[in-house]
RODO-2510 file (C-alpha; in nm, 4 decimals, decimal comma):
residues 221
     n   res          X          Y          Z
     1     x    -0,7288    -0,8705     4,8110
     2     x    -1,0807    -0,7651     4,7557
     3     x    -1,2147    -0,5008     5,0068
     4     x    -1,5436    -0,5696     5,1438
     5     x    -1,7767    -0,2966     5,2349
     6     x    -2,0906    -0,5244     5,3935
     7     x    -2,1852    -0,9045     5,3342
     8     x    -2,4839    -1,0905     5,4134
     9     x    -2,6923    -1,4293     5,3029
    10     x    -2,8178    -1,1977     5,0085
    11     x    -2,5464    -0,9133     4,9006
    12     x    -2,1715    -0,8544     4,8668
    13     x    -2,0599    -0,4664     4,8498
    14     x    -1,7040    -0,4033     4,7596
    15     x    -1,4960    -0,1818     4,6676
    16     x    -1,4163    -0,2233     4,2975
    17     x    -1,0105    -0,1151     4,2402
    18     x    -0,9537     0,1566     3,9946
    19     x    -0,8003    -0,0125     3,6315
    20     x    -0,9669    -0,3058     3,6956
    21     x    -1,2830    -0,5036     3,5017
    22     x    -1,5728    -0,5815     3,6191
    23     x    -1,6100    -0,8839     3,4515
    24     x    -1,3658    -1,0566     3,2018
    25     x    -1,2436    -0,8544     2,8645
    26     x    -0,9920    -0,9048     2,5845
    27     x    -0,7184    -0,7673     2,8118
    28     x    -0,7833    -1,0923     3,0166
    29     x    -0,6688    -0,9098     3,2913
    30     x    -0,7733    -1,0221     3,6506
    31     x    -1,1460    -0,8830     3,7292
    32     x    -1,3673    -0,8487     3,9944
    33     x    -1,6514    -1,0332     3,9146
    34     x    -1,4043    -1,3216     3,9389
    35     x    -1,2016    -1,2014     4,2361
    36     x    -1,5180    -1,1620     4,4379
    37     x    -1,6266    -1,5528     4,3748
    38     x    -1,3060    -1,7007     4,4645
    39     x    -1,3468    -1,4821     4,7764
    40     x    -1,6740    -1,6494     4,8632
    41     x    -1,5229    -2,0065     4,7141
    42     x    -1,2375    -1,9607     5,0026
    43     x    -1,4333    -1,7958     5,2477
    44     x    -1,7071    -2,0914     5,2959
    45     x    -1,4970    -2,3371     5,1205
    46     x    -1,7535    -2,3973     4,8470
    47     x    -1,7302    -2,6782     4,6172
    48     x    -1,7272    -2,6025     4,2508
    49     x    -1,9020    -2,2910     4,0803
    50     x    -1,9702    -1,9898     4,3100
    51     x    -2,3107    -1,8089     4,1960
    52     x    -2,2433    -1,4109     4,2232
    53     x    -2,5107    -1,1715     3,9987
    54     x    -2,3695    -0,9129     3,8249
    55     x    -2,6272    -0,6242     3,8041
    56     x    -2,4487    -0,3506     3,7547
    57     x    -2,1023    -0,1605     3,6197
    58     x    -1,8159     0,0669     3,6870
    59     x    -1,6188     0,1946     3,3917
    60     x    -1,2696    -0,0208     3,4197
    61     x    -1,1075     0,3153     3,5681
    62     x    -1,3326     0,4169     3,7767
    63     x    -1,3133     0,2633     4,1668
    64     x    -1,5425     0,2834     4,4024
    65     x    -1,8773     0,0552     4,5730
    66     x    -2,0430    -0,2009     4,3775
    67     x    -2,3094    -0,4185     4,4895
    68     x    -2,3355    -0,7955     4,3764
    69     x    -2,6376    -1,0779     4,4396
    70     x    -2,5374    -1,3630     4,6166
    71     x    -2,8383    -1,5599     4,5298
    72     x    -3,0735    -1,5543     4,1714
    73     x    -3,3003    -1,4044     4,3690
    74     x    -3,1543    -1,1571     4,5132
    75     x    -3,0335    -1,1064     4,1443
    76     x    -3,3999    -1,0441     3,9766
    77     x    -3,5154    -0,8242     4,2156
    78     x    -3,1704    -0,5764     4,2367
    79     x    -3,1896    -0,5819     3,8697
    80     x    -3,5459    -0,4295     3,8630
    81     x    -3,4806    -0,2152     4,1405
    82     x    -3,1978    -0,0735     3,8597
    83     x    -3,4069    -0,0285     3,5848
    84     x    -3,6833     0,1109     3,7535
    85     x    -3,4179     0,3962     3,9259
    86     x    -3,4841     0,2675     4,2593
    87     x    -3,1427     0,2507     4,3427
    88     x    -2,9495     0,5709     4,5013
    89     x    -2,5835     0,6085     4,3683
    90     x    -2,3805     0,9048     4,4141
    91     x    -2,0247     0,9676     4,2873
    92     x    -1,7558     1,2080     4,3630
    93     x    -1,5677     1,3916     4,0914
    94     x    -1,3004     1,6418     4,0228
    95     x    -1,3466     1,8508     3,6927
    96     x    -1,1457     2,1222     3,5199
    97     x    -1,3113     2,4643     3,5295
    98     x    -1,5627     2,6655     3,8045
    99     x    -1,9484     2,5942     3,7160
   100     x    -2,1520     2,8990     3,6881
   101     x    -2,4012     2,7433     3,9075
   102     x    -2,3171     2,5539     4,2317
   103     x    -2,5934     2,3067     4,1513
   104     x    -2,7900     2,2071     3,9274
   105     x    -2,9663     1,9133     3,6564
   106     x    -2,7674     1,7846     3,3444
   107     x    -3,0405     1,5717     3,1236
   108     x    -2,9301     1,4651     2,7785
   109     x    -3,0112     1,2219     2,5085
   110     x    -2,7002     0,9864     2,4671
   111     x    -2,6001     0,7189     2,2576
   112     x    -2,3472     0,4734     2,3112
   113     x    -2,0924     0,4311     1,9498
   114     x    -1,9360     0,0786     2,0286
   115     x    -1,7254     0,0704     1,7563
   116     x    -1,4968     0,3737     1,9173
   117     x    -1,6144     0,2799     2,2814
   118     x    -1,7474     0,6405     2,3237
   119     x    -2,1013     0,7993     2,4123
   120     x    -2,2128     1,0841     2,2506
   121     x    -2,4762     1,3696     2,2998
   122     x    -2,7741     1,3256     2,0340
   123     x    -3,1464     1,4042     2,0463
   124     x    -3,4666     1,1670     2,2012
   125     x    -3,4934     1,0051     1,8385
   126     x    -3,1348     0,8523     1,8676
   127     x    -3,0347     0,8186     2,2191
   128     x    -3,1707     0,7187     2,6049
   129     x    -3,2999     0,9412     2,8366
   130     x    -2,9498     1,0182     3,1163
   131     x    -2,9997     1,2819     3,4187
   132     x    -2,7989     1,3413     3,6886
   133     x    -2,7764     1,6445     3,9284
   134     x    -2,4663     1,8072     4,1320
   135     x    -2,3227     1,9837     4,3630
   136     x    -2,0046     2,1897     4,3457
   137     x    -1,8608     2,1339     4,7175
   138     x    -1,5117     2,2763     4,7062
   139     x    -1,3147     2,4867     4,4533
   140     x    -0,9274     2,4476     4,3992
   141     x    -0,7329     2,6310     4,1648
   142     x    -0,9728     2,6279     3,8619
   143     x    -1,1053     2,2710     3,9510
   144     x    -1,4400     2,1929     4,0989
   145     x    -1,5332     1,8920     4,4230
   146     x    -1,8320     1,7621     4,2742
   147     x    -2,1268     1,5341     4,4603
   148     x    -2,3337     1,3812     4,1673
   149     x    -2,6421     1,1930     4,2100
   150     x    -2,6850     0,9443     3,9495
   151     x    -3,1106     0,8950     3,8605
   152     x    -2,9783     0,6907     3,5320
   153     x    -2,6776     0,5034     3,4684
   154     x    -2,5723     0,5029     3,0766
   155     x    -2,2588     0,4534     2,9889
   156     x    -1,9672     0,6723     3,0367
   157     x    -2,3133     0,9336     3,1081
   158     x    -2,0907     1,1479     3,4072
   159     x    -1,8208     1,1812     3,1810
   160     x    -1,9716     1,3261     2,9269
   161     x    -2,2553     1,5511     3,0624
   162     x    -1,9526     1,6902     3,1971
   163     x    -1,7374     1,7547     2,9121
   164     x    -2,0136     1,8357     2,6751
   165     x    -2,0947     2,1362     2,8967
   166     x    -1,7180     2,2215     2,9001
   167     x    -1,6350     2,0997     3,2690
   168     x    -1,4333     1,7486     3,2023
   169     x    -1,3195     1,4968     3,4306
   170     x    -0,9767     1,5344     3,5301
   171     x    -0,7254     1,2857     3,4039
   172     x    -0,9992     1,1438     3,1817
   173     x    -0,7995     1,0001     2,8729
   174     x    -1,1344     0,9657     2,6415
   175     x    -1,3758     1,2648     2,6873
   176     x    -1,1065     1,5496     2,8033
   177     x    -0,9585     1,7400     2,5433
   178     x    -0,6030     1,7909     2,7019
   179     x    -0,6056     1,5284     2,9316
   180     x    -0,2808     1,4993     3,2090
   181     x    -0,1545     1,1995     3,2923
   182     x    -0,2809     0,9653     3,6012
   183     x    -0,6164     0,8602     3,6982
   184     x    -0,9798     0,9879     3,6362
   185     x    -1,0749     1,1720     3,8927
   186     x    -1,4616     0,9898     3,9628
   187     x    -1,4927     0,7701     4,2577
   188     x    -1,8452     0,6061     4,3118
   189     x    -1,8496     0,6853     4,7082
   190     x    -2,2068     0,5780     4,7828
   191     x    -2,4322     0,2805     4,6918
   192     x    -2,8579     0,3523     4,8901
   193     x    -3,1051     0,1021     4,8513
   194     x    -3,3891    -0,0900     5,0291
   195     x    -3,2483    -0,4144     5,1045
   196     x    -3,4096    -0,6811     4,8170
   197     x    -3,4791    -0,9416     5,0565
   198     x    -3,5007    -0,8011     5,4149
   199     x    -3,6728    -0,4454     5,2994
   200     x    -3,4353    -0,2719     5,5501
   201     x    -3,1940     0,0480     5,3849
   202     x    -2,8437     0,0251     5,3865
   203     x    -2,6246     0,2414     5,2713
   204     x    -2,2808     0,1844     5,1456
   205     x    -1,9879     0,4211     5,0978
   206     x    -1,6303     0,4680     5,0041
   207     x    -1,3375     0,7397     5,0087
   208     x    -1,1269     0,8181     4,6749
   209     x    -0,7922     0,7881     4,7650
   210     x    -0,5872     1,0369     4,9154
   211     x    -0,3780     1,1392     4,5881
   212     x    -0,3636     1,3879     4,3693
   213     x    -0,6256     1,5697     4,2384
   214     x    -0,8503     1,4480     4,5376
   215     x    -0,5804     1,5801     4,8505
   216     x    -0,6246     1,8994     4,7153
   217     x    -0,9420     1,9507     4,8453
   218     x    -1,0005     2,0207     5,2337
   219     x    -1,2793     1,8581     5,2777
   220     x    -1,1568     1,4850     5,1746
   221     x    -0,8820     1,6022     5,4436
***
């Protein structure tokens, strides 16, 4: 049952299940990007193929809001609105250790290695431009609440500008050195953009579930 946030003639937010795709992989598991069209196909009892864009991504274990384009156009213009940064997406996180300072900028140079499925901190020559900043709300027992504001979206970037720095994710199998067992602790809780068809701004937002590492913290309570 797919979960969704707002829906209009233009847009579809849900939000996206942790440990599941986004679209279809080798694991041929069920995924979203498919979910979400047979919800449209039954909801308006459409004939044949169901148009949905997919303009953007969630790492399969990460939950949280996602945005889709009902219609092409719709589509083009949330794509640009993407690449030119236009779109506001913040995240919640838990990570392992107690920044020095409560806020602050991470910019790196990263490069994605798709042969291990792992992104890794080089120099401008070698890798995109990635920047995000944060905000440490909430301290629990040597872990840190963090807010993160997204300004680019590379792949896997939160999880490592994290880790490089020494702060990883908790429960994140790839990028933390002693990982526990359970799920990452990153939850995309806000989607902020000017509507591509209407001009109006919506916002978007979702809660990370109440489990552990997130009930820890009292305000998620």
């Amino acid at each position: 049952m797919i979960n969704v946030l707002y829906e209009d003639n233009h847009l579809l937010f849900v939000e996206k299940p942790v440990n599941v795709p986004v679209q279809e992989d080798e694991s041929k598991d069920p995924d979203l990007l498919t979910l979400c069209k047979q919800y449209l196909k039954e909801k308006y009892q459409k004939p044949g193929n169901v148009y949905l864009g997919l303009v953007h991504r969630l790492d399969r274990p990460v939950g949280g809001v996602m945005v889709f384009a009902k219609t092409s156009k719709a589509a083009s213009r949330l794509s640009e609105m993407i690449r030119k940064n236009e779109i506001e997406k913040e995240y919640l996180a838990v990570i392992d250790g107690i920044p020095a300072k409560k806020s602050g900028e991470f910019t790196d140079y990263l490069r994605k290695d798709t042969k291990n499925n792992r992104t890794i901190v080089t120099d401008e020559t070698h890798g995109k431009y990635a920047s995000l900043a944060y905000t440490v709300l909430e301290e629990h027992e040597q872990m840190s609440l963090v807010r993160i504001s997204l300004h680019t979206g590379r792949s896997h970037q939160i999880r490592v500008q994290f880790s490089s720095r020494g702060y990883p994710l908790v429960n994140d199998q790839r990028y933390h050195p002693h990982p526990r067992k359970g799920q990452i602790a990153l939850y995309a809780v806000s989607l902020r953009l000017v509507h591509p068809v209407t001009k109006e701004m919506i916002t978007v937002t979702a809660e990370p579930p109440h489990t552990w590492p997130w009930k820890e913290f009292e305000v998620l309570k």
